[in-house]
C-alpha positions in Angstrom: 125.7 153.6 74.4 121.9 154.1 74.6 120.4 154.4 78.5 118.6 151.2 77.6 121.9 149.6 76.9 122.8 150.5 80.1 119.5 149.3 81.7 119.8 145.5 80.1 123.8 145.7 81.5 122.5 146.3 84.8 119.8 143.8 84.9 122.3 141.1 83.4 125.0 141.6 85.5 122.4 141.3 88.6 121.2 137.9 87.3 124.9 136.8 87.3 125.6 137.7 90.9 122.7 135.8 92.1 124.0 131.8 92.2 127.4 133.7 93.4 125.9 135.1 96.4 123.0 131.5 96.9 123.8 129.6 100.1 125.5 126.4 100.2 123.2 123.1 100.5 122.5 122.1 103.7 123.9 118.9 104.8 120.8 117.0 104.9 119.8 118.3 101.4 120.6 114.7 100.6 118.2 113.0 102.8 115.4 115.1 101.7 115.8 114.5 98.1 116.1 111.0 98.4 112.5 111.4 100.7 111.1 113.6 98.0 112.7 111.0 95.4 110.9 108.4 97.4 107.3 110.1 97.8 107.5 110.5 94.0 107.5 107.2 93.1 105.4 105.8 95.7 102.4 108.3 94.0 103.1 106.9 90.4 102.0 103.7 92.0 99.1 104.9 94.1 96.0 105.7 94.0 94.7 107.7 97.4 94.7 111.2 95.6 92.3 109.6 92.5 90.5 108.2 95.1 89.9 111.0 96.8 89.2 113.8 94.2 86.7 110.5 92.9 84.8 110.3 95.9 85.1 113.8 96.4 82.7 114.2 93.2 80.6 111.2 93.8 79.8 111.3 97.8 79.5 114.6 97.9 78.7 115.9 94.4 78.2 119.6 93.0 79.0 121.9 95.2 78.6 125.9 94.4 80.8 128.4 96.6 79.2 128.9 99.6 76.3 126.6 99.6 75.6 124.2 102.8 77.0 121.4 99.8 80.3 122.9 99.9 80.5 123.0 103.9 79.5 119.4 103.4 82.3 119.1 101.6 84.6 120.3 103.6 83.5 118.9 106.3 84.1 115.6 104.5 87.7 116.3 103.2 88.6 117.0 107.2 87.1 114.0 107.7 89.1 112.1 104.8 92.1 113.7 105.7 92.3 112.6 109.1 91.2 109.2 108.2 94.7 109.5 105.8 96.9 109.8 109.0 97.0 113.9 108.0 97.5 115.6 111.3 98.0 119.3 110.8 94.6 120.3 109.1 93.0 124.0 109.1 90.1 125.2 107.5 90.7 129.0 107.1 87.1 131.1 107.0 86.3 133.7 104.3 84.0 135.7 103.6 82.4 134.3 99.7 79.1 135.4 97.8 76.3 132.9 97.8 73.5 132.9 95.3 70.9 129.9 95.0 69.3 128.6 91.4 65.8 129.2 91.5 64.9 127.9 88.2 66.7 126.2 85.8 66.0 125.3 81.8 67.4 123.7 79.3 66.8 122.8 75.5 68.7 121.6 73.2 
């Protein structure tokens, strides 16, 4: 046999040991599926994400990376979020380039 033979045995045989050697479910596996089944069909129905990403664009508007318009907007999706009931929110800092129009022009 050909060493690449050999090489695509070994890499099969590894994919078939992996489900053999998986864990077994957990016990409440059940309940979260039937909460993830649940979540699911409550967002076909609503419409709080539309909403949001809408007034995200609208209140708020552009934005460019690290302009005082997207620390407004962050500032407002913490603010959203919290209104939402969400209770574990973090804004993690970076470091990102910021660069301002000066002039802009357009013809067509």
């Amino acid at each position: 046999m050909k060493p690449v033979s050999f090489l695509a045995l070994g890499a099969l045989a590894l994919c078939l040991t992996g489900p053999a050697s998986a864990e077994p479910a957990a016990a409440d596996d059940a309940a979260l599926l039937a909460t993830a089944k649940q979540l699911t069909e409550a967002a076909k129905t609503d419409e709080v994400g539309l909403q949001f990403v809408e007034d995200l664009t609208t209140e708020v508007g552009q934005r460019l990376a690290g302009s005082p318009a997207e620390q407004r907007a962050r500032d407002w999706a913490v603010s959203e979020l919290k209104s939402l009931g969400f209770t574990n929110i973090r804004v993690d800092s970076f470091e990102i380039p910021y660069w301002a129009r000066k002039h802009e022009h357009l013809t067509v």
